[in-house]
N, CA and C atoms of all chains as a GROMACS GRO file, in nm:
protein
  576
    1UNK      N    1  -2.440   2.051  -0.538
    1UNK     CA    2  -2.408   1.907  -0.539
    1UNK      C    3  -2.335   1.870  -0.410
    2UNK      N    4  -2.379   1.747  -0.349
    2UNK     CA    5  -2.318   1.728  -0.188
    2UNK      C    6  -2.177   1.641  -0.248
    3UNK      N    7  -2.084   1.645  -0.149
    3UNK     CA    8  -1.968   1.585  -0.179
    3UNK      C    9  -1.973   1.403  -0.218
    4UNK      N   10  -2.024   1.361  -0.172
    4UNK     CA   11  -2.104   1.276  -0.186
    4UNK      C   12  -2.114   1.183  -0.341
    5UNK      N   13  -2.230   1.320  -0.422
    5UNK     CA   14  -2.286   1.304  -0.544
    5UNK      C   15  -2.094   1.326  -0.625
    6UNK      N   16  -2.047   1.420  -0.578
    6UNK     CA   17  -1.906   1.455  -0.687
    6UNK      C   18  -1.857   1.322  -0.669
    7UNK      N   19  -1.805   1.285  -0.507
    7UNK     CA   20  -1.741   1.106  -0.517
    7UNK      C   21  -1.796   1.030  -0.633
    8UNK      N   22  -1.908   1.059  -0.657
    8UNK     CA   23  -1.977   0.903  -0.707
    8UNK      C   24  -1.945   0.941  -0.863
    9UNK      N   25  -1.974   1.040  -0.914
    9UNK     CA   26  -1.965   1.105  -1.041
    9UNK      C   27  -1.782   1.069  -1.082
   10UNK      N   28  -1.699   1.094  -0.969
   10UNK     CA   29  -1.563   1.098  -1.000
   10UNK      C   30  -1.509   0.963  -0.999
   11UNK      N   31  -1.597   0.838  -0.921
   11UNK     CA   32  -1.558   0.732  -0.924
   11UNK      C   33  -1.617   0.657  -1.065
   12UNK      N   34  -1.728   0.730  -1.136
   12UNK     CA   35  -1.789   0.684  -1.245
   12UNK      C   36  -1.659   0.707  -1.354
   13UNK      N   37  -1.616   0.871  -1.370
   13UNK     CA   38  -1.505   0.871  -1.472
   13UNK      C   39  -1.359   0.801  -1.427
   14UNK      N   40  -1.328   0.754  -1.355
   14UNK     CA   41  -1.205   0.664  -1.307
   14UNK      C   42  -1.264   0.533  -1.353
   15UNK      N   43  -1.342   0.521  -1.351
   15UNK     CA   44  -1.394   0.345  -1.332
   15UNK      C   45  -1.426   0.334  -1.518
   16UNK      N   46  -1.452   0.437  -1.584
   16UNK     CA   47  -1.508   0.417  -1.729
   16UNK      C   48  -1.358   0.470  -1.850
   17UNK      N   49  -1.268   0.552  -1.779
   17UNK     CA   50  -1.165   0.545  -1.826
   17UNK      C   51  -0.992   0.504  -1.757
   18UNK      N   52  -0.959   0.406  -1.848
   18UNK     CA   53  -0.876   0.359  -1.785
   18UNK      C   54  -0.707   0.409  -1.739
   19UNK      N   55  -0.713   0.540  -1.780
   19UNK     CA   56  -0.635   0.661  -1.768
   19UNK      C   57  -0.703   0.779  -1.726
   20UNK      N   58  -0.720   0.834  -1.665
   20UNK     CA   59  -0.809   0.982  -1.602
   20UNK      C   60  -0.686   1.064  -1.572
   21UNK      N   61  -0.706   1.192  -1.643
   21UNK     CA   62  -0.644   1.307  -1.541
   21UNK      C   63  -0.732   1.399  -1.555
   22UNK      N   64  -0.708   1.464  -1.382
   22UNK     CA   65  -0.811   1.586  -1.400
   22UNK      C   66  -0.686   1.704  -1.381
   23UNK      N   67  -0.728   1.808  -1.455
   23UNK     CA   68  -0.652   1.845  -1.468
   23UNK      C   69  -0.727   2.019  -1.457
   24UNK      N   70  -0.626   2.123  -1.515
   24UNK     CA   71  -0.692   2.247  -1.495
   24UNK      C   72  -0.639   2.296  -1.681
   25UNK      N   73  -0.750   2.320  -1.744
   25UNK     CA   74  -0.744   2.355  -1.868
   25UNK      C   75  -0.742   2.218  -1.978
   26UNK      N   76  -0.745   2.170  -2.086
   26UNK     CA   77  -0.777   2.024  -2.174
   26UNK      C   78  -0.643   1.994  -2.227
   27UNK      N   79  -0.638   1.886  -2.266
   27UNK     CA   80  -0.493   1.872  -2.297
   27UNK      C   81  -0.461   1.919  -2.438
   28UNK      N   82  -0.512   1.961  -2.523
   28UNK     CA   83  -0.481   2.052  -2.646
   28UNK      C   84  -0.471   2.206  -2.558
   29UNK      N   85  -0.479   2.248  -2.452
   29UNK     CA   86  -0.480   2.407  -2.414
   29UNK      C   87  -0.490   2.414  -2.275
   30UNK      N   88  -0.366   2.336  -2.209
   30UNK     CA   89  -0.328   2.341  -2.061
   30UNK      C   90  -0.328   2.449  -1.993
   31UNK      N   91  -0.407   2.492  -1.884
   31UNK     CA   92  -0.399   2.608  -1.861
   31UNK      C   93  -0.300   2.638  -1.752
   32UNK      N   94  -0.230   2.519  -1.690
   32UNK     CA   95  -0.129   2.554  -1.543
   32UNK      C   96   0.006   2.426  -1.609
   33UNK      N   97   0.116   2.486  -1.578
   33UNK     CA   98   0.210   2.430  -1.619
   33UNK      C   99   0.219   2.316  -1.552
   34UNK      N  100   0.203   2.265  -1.457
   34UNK     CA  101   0.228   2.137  -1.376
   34UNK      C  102   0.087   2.019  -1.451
   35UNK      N  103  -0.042   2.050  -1.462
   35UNK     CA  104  -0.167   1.984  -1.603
   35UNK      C  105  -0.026   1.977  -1.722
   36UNK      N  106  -0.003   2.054  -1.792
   36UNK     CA  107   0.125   2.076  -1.914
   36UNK      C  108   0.219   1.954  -1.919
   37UNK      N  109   0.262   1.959  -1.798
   37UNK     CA  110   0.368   1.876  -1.802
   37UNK      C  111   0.301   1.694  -1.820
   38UNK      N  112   0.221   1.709  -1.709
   38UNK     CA  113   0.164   1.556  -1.744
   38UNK      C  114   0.086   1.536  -1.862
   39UNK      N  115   0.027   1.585  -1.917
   39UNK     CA  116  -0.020   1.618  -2.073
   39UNK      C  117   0.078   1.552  -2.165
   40UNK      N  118   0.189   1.643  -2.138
   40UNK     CA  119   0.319   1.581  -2.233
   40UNK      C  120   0.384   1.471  -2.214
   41UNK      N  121   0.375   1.485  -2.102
   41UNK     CA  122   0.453   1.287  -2.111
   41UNK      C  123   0.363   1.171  -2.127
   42UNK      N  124   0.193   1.204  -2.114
   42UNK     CA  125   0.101   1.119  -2.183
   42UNK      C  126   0.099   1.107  -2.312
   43UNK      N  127   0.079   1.213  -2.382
   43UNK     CA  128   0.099   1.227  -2.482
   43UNK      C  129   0.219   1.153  -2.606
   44UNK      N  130   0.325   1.205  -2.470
   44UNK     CA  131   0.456   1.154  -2.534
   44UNK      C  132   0.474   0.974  -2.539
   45UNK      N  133   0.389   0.941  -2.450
   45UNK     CA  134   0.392   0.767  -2.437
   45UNK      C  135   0.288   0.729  -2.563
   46UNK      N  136   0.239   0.809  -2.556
   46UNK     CA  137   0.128   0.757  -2.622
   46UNK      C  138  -0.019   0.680  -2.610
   47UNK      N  139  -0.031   0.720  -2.474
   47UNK     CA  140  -0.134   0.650  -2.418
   47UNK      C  141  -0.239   0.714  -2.404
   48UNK      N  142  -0.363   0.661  -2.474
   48UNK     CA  143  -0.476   0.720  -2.449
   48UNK      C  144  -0.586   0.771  -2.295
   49UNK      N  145  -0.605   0.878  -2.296
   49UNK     CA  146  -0.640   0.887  -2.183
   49UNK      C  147  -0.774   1.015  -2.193
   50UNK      N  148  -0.908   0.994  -2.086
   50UNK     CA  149  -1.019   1.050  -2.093
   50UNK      C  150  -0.938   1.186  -1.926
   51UNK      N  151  -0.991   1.289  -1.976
   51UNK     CA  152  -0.927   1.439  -1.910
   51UNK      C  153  -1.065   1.512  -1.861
   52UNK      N  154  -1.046   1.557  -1.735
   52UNK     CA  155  -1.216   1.671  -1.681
   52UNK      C  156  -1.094   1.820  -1.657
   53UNK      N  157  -1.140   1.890  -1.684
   53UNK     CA  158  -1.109   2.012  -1.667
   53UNK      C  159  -1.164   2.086  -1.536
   54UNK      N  160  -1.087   2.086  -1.414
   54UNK     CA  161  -1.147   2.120  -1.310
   54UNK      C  162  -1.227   2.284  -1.269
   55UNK      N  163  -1.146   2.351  -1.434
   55UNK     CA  164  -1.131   2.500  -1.390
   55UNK      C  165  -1.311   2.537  -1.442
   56UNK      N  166  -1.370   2.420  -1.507
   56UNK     CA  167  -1.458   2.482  -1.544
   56UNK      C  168  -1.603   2.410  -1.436
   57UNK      N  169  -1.539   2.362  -1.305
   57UNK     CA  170  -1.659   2.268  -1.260
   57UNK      C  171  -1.553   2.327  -1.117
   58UNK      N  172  -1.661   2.409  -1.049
   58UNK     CA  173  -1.584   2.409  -0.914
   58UNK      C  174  -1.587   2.309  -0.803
   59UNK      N  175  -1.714   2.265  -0.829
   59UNK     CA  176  -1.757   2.137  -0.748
   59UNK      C  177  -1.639   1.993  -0.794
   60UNK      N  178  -1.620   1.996  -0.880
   60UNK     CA  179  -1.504   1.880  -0.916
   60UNK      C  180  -1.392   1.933  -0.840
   61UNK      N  181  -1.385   2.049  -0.857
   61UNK     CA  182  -1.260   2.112  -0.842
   61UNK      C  183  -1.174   2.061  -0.676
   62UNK      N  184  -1.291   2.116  -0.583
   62UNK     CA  185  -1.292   2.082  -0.486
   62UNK      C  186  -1.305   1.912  -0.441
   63UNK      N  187  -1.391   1.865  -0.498
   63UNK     CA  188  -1.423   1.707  -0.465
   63UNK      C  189  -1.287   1.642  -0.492
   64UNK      N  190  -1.227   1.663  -0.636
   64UNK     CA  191  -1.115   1.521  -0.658
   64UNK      C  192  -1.027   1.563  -0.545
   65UNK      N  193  -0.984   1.707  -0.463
   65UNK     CA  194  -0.912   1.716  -0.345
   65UNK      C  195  -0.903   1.605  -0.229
   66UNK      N  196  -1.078   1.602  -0.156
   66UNK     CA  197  -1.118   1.515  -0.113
   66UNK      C  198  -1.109   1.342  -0.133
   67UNK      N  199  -1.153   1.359  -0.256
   67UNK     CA  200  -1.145   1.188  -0.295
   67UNK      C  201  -1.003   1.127  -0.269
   68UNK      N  202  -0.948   1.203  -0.298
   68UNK     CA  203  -0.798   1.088  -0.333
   68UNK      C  204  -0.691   1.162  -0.185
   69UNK      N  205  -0.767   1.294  -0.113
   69UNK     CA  206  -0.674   1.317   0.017
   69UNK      C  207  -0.569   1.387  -0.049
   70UNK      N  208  -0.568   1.434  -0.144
   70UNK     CA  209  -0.443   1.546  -0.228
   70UNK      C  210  -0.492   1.687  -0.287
   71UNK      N  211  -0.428   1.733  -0.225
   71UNK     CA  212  -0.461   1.925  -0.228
   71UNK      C  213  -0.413   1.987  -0.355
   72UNK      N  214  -0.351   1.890  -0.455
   72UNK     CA  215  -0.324   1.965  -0.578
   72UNK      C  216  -0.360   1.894  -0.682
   73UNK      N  217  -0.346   1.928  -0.812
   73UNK     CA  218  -0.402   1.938  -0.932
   73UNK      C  219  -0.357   2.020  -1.016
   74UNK      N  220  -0.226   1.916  -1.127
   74UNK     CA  221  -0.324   1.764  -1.190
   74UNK      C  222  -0.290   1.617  -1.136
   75UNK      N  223  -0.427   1.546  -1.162
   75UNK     CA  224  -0.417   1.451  -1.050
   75UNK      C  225  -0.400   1.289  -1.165
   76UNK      N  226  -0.327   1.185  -1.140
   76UNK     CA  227  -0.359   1.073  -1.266
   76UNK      C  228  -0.418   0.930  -1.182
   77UNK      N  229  -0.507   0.938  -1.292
   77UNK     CA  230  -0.585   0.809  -1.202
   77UNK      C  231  -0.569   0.667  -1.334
   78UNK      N  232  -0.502   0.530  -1.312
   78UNK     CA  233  -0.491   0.446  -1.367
   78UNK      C  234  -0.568   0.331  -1.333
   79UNK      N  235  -0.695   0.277  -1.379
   79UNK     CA  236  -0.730   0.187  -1.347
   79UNK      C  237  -0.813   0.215  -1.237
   80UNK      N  238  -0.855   0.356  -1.221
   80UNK     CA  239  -0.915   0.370  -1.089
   80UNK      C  240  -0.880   0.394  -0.990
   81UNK      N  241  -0.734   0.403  -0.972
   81UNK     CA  242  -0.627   0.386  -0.838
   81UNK      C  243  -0.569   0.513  -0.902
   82UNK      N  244  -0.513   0.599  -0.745
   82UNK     CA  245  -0.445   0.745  -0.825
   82UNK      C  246  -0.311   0.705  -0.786
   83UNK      N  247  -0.246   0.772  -0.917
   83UNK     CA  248  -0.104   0.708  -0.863
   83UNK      C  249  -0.011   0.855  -0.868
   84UNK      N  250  -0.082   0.969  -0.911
   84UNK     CA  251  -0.003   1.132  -0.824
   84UNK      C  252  -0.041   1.226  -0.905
   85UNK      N  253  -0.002   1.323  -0.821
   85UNK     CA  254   0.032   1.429  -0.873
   85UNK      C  255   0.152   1.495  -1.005
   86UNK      N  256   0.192   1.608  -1.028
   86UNK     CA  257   0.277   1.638  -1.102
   86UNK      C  258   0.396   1.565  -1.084
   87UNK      N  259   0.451   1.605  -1.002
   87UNK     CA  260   0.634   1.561  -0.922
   87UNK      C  261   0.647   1.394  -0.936
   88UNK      N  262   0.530   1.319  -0.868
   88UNK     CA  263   0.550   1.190  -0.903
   88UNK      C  264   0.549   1.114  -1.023
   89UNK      N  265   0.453   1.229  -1.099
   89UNK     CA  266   0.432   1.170  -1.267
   89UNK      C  267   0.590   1.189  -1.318
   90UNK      N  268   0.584   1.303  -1.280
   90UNK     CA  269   0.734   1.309  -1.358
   90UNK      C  270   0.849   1.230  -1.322
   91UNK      N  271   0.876   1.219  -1.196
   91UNK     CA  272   0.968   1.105  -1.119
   91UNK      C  273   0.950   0.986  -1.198
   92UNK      N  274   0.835   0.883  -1.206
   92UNK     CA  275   0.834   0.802  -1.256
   92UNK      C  276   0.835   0.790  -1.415
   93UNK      N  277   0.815   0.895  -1.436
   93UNK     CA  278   0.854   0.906  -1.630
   93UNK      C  279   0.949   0.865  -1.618
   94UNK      N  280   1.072   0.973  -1.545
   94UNK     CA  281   1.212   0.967  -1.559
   94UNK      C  282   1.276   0.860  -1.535
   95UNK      N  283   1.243   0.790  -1.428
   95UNK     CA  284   1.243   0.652  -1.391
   95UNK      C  285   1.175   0.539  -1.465
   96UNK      N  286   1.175   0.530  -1.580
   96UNK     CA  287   1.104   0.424  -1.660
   96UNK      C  288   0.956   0.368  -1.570
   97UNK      N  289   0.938   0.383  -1.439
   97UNK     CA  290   0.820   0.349  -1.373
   97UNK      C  291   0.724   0.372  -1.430
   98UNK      N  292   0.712   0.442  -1.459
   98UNK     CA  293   0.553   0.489  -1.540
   98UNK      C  294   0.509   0.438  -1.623
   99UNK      N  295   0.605   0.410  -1.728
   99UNK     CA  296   0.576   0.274  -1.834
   99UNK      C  297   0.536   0.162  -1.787
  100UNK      N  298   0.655   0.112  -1.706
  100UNK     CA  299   0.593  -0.035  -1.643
  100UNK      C  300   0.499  -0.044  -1.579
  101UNK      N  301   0.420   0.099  -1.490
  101UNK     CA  302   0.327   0.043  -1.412
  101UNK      C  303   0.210   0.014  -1.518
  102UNK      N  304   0.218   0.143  -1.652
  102UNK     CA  305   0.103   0.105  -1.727
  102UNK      C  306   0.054  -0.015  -1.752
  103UNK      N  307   0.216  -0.059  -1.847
  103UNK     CA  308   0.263  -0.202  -1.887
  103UNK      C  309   0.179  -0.304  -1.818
  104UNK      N  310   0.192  -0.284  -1.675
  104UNK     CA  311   0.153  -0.376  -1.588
  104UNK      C  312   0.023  -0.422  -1.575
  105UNK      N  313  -0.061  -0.304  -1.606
  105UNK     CA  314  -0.178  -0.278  -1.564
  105UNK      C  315  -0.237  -0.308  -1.705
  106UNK      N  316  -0.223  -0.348  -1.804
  106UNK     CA  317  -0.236  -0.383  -1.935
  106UNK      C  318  -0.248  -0.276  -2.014
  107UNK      N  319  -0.181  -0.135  -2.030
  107UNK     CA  320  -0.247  -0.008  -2.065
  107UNK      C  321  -0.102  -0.016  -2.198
  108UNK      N  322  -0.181   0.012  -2.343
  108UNK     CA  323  -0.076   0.023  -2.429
  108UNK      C  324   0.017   0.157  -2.400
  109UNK      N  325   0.128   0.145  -2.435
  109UNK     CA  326   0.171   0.242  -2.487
  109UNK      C  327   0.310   0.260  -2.598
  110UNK      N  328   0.273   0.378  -2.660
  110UNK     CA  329   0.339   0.388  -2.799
  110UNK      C  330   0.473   0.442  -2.798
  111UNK      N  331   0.534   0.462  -2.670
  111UNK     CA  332   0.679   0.502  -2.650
  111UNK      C  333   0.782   0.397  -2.706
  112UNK      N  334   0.885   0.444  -2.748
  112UNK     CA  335   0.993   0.362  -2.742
  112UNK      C  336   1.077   0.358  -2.621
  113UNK      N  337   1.094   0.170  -2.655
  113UNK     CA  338   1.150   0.120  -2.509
  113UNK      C  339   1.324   0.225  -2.504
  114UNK      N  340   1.332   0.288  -2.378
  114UNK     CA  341   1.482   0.308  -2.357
  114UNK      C  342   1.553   0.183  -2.294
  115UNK      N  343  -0.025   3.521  -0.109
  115UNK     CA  344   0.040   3.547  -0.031
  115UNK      C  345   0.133   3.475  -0.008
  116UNK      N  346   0.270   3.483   0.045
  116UNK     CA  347   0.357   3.461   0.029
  116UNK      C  348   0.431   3.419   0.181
  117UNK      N  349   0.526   3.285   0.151
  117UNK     CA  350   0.571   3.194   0.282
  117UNK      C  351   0.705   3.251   0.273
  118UNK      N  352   0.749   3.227   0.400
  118UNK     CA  353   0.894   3.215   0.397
  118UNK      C  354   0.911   3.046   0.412
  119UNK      N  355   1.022   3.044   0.340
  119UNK     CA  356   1.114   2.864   0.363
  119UNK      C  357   1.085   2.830   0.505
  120UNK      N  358   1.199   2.873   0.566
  120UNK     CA  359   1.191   2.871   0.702
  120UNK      C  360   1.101   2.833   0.725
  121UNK      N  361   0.932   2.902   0.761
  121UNK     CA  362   0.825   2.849   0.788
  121UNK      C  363   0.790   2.685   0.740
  122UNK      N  364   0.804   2.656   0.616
  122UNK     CA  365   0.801   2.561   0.583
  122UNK      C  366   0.837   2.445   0.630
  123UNK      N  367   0.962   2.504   0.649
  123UNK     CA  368   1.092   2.407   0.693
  123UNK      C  369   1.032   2.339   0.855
  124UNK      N  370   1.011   2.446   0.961
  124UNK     CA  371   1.005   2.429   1.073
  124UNK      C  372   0.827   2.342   1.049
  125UNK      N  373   0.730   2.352   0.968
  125UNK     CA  374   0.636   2.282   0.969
  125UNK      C  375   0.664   2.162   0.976
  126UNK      N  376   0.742   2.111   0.850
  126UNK     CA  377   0.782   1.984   0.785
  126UNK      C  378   0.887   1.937   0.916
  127UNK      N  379   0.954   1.953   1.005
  127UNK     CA  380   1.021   1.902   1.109
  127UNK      C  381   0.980   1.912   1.224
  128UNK      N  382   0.847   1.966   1.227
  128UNK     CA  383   0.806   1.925   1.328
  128UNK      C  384   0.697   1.785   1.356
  129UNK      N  385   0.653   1.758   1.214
  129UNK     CA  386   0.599   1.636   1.216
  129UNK      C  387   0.745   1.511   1.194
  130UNK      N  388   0.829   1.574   1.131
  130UNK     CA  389   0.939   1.461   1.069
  130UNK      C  390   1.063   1.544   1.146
  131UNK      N  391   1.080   1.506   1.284
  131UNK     CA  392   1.230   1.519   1.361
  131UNK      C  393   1.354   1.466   1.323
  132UNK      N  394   1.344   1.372   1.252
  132UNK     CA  395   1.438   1.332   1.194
  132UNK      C  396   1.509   1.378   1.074
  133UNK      N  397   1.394   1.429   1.036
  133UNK     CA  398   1.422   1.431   0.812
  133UNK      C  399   1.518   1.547   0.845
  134UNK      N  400   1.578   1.508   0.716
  134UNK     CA  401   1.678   1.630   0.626
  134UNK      C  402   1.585   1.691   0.507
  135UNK      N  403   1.491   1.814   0.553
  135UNK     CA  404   1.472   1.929   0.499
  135UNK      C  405   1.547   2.013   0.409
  136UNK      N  406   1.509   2.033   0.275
  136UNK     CA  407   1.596   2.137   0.180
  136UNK      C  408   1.535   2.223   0.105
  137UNK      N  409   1.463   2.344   0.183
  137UNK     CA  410   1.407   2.381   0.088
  137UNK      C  411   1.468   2.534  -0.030
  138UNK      N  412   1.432   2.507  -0.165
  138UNK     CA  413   1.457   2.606  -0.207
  138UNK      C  414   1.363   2.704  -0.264
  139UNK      N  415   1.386   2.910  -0.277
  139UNK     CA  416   1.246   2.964  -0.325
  139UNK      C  417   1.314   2.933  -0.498
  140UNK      N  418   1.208   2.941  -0.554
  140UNK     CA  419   1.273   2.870  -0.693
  140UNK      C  420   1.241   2.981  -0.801
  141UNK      N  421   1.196   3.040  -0.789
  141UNK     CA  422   1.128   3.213  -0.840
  141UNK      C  423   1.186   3.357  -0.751
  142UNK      N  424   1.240   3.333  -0.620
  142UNK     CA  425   1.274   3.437  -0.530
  142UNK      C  426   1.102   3.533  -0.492
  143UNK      N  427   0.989   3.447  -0.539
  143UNK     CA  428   0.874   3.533  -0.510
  143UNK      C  429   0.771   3.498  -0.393
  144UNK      N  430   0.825   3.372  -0.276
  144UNK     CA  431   0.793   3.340  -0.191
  144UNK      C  432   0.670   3.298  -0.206
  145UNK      N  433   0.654   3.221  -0.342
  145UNK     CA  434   0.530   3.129  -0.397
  145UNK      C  435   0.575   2.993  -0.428
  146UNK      N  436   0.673   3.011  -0.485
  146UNK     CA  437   0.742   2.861  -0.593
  146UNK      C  438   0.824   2.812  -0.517
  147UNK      N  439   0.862   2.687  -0.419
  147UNK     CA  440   0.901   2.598  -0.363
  147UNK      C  441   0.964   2.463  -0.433
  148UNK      N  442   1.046   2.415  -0.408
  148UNK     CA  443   1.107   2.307  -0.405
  148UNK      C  444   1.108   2.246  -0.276
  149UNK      N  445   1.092   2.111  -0.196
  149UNK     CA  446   1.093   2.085  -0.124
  149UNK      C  447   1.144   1.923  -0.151
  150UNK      N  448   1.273   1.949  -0.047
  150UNK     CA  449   1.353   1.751  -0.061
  150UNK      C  450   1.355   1.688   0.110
  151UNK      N  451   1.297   1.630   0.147
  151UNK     CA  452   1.255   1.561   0.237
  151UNK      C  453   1.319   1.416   0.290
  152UNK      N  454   1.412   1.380   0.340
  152UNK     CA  455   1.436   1.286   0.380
  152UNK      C  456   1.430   1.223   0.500
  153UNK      N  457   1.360   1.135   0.518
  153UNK     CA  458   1.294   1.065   0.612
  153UNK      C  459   1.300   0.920   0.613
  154UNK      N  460   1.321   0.861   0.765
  154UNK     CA  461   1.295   0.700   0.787
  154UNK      C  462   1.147   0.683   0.783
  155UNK      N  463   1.041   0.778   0.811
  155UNK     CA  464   0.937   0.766   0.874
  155UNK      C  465   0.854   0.739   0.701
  156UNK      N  466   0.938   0.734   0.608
  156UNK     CA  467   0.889   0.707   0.448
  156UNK      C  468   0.929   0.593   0.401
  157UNK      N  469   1.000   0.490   0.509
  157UNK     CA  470   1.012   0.385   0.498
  157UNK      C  471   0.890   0.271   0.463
  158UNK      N  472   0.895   0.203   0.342
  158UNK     CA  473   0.741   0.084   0.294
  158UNK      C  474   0.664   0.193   0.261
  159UNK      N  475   0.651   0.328   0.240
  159UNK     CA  476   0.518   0.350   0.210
  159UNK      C  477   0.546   0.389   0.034
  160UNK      N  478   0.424   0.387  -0.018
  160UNK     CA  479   0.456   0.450  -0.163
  160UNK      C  480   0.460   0.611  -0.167
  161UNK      N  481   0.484   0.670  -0.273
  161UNK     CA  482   0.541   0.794  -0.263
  161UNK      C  483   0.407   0.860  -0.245
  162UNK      N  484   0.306   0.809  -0.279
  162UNK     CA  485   0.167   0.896  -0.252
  162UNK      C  486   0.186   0.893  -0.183
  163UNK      N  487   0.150   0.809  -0.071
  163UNK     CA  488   0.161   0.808   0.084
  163UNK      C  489   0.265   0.900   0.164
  164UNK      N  490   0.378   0.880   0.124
  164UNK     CA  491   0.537   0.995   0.129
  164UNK      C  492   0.474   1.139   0.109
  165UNK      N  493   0.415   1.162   0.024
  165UNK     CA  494   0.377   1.296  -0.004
  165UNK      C  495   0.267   1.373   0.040
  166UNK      N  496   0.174   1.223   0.119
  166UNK     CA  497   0.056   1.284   0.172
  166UNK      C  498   0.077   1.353   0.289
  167UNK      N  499   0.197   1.263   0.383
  167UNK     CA  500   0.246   1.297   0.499
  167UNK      C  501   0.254   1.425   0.504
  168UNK      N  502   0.369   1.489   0.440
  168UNK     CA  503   0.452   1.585   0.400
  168UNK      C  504   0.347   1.666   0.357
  169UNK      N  505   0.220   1.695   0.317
  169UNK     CA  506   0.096   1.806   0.270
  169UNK      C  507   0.025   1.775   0.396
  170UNK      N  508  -0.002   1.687   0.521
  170UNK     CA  509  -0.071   1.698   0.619
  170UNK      C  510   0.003   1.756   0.737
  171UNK      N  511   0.190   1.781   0.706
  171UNK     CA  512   0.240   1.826   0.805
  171UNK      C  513   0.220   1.968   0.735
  172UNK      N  514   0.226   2.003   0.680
  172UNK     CA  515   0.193   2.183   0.621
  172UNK      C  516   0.071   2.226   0.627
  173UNK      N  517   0.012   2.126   0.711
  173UNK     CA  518  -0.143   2.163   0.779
  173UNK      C  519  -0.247   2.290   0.669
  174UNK      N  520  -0.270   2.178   0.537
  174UNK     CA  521  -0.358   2.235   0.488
  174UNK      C  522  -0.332   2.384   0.384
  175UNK      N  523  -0.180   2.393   0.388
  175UNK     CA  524  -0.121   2.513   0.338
  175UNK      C  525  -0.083   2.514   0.165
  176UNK      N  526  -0.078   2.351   0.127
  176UNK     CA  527  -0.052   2.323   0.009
  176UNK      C  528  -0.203   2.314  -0.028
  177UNK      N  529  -0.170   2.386  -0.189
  177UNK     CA  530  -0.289   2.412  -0.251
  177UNK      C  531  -0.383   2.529  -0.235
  178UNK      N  532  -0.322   2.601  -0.060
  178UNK     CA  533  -0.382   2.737  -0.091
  178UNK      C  534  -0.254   2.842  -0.065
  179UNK      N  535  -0.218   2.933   0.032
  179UNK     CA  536  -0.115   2.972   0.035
  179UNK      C  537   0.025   2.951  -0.041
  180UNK      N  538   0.024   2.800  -0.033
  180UNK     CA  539   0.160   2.766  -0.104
  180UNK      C  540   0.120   2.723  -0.251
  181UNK      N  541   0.130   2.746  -0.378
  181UNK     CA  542   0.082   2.752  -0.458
  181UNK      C  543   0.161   2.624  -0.523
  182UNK      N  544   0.281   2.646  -0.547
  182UNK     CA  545   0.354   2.531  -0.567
  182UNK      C  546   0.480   2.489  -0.523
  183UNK      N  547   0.465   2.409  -0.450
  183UNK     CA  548   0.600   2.323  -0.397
  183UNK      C  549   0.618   2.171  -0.491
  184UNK      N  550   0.750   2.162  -0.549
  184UNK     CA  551   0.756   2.043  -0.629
  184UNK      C  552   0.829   2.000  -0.499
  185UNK      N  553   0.776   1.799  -0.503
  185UNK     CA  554   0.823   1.746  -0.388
  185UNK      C  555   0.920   1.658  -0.377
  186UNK      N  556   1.009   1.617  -0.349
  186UNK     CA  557   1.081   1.469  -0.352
  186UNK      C  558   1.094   1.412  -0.175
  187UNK      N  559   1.050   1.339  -0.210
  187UNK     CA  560   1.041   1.234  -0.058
  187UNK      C  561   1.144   1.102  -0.079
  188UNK      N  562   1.236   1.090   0.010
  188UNK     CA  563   1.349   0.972  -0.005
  188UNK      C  564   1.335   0.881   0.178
  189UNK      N  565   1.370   0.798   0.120
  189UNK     CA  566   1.444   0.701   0.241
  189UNK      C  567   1.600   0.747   0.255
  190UNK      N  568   1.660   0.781   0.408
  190UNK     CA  569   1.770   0.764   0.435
  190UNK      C  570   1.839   0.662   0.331
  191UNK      N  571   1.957   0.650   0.248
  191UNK     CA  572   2.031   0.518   0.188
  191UNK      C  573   2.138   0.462   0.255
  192UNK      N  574   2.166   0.561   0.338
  192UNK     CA  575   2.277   0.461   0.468
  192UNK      C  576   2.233   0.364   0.547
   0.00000   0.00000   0.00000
């Protein structure tokens, strides 16, 4: 598959779910602790979200690198727009950001307000 | 395979002369990184952007060699 065909395939699952993470292992059976962590604080909000497992598609694996210009993984895509990696997911958990950007973006979620 | 800080360190300041560099090994196994970055040059941008910098000054090293560095990118607050 040319890099190309993965863009278009990866812009299809960003564009059809309005939460994406790709991640390495599914979110019932994370296989790298940094996938784990964003798992859990999705989870923990409560927000529904569609997941590709990179470990089992090497061609993804490599492409979402490319697409979004970020060398690691797991990656969160909202609305189509990536908004990070591990460190930032978590930053903005901690920082109530993450809620609001959902919030913003019209994306429910089932957390309680702090 | 395995980095020393140092290396790191001198990557990350040589694109960012300014920043205050901190890095710590966070395992002692010269895999697991912490990296705190402070920079004017992260001024207006969003933290993706902050962080992209900071993985294009390690020229390609994050994600293979360096396995994991957790990142924090700041603006000077003075």
């Amino acid at each position: 598959m040319t890099e190309e065909q993965v863009h278009s395939r990866i812009r299809d699952a960003v564009g059809s779910n309005d939460v994406m993470l790709f991640m390495k292992g599914s979110p019932s059976f994370p296989q790298c602790g940094f996938s784990a962590a964003v798992v859990q604080i999705l989870d923990y909000l409560g927000v529904e979200y569609g997941s590709a497992n990179v470990l089992e598609d090497d061609d993804l694996r490599q492409g979402i690198k490319s697409y979004s210009d970020w060398p690691t993984i797991p990656q969160l895509y909202v609305k189509g727009e990536f908004v990070g990696g591990c460190d930032i997911i978590r930053e903005m958990f901690q920082s109530g950001e993450l809620q609001s950007h959902l919030t913003s973006k019209g994306i429910k979620t089932a957390a309680p307000t702090s | 395979m395995a980095m020393d800080p140092s290396e790191i360190k001198a990557l990350i300041k040589e694109t960012f002369p300014d920043a205050d560099v901190e890095i710590r090994d966070l395992a002692g196994d010269g895999e697991h990184f912490a990296a705190q970055v402070v920079s004017k040059a992260f001024e207006g941008l969003s933290r993706v952007q902050q962080h992209q910098m900071v993985y294009k000054a390690l020229k390609g090293k994050m994600g293979g060699e360096l396995h994991a560095l957790a990142l924090q990118t700041s603006v000077p607050t003075d």
